[in-house]
ROVO-495952 format. One line per 2 residues: number of its first residue (from 0); for each residue x, z, y negated of C-alpha. Coordinates in nm, 3 decimals. Layout:
# ROVO-495952
NUM) X,Z,Y; ...
This chain:
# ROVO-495952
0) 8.881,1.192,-2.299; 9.011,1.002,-2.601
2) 9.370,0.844,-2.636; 9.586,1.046,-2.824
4) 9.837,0.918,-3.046; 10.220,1.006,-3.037
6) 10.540,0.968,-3.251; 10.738,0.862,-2.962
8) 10.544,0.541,-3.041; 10.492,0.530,-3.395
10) 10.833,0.730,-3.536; 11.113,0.480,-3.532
12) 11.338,0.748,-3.627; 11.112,0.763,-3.993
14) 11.066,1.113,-4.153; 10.735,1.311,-4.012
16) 10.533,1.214,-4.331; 10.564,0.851,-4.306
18) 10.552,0.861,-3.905; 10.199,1.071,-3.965
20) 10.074,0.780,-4.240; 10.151,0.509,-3.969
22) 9.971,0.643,-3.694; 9.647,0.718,-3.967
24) 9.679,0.337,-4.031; 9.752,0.202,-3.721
26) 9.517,0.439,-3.471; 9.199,0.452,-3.667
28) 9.003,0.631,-3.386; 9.328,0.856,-3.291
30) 9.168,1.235,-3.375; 9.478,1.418,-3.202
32) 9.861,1.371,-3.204; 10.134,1.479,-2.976
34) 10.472,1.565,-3.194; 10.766,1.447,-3.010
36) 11.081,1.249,-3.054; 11.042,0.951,-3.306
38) 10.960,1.171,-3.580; 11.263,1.343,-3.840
40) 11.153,1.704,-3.901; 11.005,1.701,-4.264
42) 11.151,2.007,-4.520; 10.824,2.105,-4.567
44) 10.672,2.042,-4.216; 10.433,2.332,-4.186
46) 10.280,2.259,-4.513; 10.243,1.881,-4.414
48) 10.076,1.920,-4.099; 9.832,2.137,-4.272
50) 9.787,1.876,-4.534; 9.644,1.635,-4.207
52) 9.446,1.963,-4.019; 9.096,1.777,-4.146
54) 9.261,1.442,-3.995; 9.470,1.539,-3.672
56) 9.443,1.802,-3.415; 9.825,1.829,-3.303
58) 9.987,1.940,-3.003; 10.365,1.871,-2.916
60) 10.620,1.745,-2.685; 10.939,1.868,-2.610
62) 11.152,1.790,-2.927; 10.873,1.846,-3.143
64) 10.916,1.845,-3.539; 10.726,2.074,-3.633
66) 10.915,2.328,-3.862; 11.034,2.319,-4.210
68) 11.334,2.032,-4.153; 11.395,2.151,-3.778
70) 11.226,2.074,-3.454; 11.249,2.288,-3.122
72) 11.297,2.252,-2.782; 11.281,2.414,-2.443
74) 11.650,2.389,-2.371; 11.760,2.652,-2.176
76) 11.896,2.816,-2.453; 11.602,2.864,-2.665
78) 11.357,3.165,-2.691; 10.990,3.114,-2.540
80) 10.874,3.398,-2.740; 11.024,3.228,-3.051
82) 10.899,2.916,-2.998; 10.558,3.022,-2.912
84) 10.603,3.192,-3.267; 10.695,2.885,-3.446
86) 10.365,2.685,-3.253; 10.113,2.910,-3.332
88) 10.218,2.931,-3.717; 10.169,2.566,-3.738
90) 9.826,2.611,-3.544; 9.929,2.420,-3.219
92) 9.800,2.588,-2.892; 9.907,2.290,-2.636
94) 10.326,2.265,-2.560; 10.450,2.085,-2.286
96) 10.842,1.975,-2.204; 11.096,1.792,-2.015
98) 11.286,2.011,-1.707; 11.631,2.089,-1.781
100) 11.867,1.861,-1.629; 11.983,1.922,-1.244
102) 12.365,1.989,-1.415; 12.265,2.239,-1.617
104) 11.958,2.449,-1.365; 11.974,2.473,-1.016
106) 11.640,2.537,-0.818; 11.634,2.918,-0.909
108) 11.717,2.920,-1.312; 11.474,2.604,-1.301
110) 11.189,2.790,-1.173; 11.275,3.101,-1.389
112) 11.305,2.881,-1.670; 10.959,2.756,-1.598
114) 10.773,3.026,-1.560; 10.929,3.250,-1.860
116) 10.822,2.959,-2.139; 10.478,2.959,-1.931
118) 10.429,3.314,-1.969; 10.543,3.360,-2.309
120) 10.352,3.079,-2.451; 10.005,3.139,-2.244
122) 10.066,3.565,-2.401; 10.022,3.381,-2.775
124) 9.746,3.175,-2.594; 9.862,2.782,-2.600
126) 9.947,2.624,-2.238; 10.234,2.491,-2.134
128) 10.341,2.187,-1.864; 10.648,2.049,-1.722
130) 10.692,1.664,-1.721; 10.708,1.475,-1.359
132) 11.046,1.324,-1.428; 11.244,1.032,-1.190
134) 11.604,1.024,-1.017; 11.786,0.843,-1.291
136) 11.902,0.449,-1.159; 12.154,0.365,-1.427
138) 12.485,0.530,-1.494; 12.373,0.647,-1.884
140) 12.131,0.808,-1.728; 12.331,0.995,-1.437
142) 12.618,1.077,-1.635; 12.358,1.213,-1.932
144) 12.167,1.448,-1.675; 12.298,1.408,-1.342
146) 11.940,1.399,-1.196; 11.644,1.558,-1.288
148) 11.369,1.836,-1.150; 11.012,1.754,-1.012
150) 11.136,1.346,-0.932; 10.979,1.346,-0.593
152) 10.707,1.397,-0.421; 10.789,1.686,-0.258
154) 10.940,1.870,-0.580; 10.614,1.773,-0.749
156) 10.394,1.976,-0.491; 10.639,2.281,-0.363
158) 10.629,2.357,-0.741; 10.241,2.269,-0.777
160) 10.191,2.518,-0.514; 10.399,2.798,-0.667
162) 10.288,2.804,-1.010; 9.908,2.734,-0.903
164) 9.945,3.061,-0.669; 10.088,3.259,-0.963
166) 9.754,3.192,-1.131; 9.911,2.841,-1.407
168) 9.619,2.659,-1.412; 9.782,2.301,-1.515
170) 10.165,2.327,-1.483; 10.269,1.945,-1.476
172) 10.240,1.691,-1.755; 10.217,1.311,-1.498
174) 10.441,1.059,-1.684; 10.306,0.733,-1.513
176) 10.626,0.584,-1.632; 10.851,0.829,-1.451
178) 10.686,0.750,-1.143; 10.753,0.406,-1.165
180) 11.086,0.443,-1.152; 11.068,0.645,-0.916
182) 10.832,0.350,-0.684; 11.118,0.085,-0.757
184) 11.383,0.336,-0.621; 11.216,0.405,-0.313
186) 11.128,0.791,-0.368; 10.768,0.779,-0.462
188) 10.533,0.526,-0.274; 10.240,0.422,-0.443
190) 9.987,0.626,-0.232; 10.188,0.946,-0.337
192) 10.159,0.827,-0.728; 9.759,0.776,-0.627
194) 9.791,1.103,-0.454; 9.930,1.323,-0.788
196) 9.754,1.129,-1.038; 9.403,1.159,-0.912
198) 9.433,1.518,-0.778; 9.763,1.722,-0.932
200) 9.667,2.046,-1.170; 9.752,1.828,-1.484
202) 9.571,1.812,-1.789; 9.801,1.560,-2.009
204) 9.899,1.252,-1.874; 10.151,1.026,-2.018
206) 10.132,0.622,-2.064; 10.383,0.361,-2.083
208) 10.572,0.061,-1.903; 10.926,-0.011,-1.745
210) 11.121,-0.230,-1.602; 11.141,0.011,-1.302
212) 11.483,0.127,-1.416; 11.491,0.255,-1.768
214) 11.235,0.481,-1.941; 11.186,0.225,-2.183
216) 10.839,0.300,-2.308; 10.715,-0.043,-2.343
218) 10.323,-0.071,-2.451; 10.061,-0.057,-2.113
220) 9.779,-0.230,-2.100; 9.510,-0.347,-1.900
222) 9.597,-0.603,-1.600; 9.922,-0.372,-1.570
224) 10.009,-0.240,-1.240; 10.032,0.103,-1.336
226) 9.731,0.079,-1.537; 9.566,0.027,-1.216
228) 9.643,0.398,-1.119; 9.547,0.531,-1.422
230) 9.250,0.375,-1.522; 9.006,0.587,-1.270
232) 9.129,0.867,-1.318; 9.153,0.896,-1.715
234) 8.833,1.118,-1.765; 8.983,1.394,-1.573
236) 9.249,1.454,-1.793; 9.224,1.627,-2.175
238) 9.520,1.441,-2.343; 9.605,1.042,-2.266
240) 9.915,0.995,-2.443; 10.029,0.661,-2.516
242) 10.345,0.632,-2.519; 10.375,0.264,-2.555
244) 10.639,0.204,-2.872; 10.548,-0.009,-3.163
246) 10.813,0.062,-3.403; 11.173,0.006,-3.237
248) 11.402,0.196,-2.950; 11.427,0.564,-2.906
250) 11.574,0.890,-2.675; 11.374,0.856,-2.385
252) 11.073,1.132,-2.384
């Protein structure tokens, strides 16, 4: 296991050239980085990330910027299949993304939703996981989403248990962060955040801090509470995504 870098925390909004120079300066011993928000697609982004291949191994996020001036996104909306396209002509074989919002999917398009993208992107070979999200506490984030799939405990596991039975090997992406939220609201004790981080199917795991309200992705270190979850359980997972920002506010991720 080695942390791997992101542009969530490194972006500031900056175009994907300059994000990708930031992270080279500021994470010497970084050797793979997740594209996500934070980053502005770059005109000539499949040509640029090829330009860093003998640097970065890259795998990507959600809104991921990683065409020629666009990024995609596993809205409900978009193609799998095209997606999967775009990925693998830019060399990444690891996706993962955010569930669509509770407004927009009920339980049944969620799960179809979920399992189309997984079998469309595992057919062109690069695996796919769905975030562990949080019922939002704030009214931006109600009125944005209206609430959120896989933010409890139970969610977490009844899907766990279908995808794992379908034969989807790693199906959630654990966002410590999420779950904190979660803790402060009362949905998610901390024996059930023990519970998914030490044993879930999950092979990314992503890193951050909050004021147990707001995904505010403020740097984690050691001495943190949920460091204390994490830390004994970081050699099981392949990708250790710090999310922590360094470079000004963002879109949650």
């Amino acid at each position: 296991m080695a942390f791997t870098a992101t542009t969530t925390a490194w972006g500031a909004g900056d175009p994907l050239d300059v994000t990708l120079e930031r992270i080279d300066a500021n994470c010497p011993d970084a050797t793979t980085v997740e594209l996500s928000i934070g980053a502005r697609p770059h005109p000539h982004g499949p040509d640029l990330l090829a330009s860093w291949a003998d640097r970065f191994t890259f795998i990507a996020h959600h809104t991921a910027p990683i065409g020629a001036g666009r990024s995609i996104r596993p809205s409900l909306e978009t193609s799998p299949h095209a997606s999967a396209a775009s990925l693998r002509r830019v060399g990444i074989t690891r996706y993962s993304g955010h569930p669509p919002p509770i407004k927009h999917a009920d339980h049944d398009q969620f799960d179809r939703w979920a399992f189309d993208w997984w079998q469309a992107l595992a057919s062109c070979g690069i695996s796919w996981s769905i975030e562990t999200m949080y019922v939002p506490q704030t009214s931006s984030d109600i009125a944005s989403a209206g609430g959120h799939h896989l933010s409890t405990p139970a969610e977490a596991w009844a899907f766990v248990e279908r995808a794992t039975a379908a034969g989807w090997a790693d199906p959630l992406l654990i966002d410590v962060s999420h779950l904190n939220i979660g803790l402060h609201a009362g949905i998610w004790t901390e024996t059930d955040i023990l519970e998914l981080v030490a044993t879930a199917p999950a092979s990314e795991l992503h890193v951050s801090t909050n004021d147990g309200r707001r995904d505010l992705h403020s740097p984690i270190g050691p001495g943190d509470r949920i460091w204390s979850w994490v830390e004994p359980h970081l050699g099981r997972f392949t990708w250790v995504v710090d999310e922590g920002r360094r470079s000004g506010p963002q879109e949650s991720s």
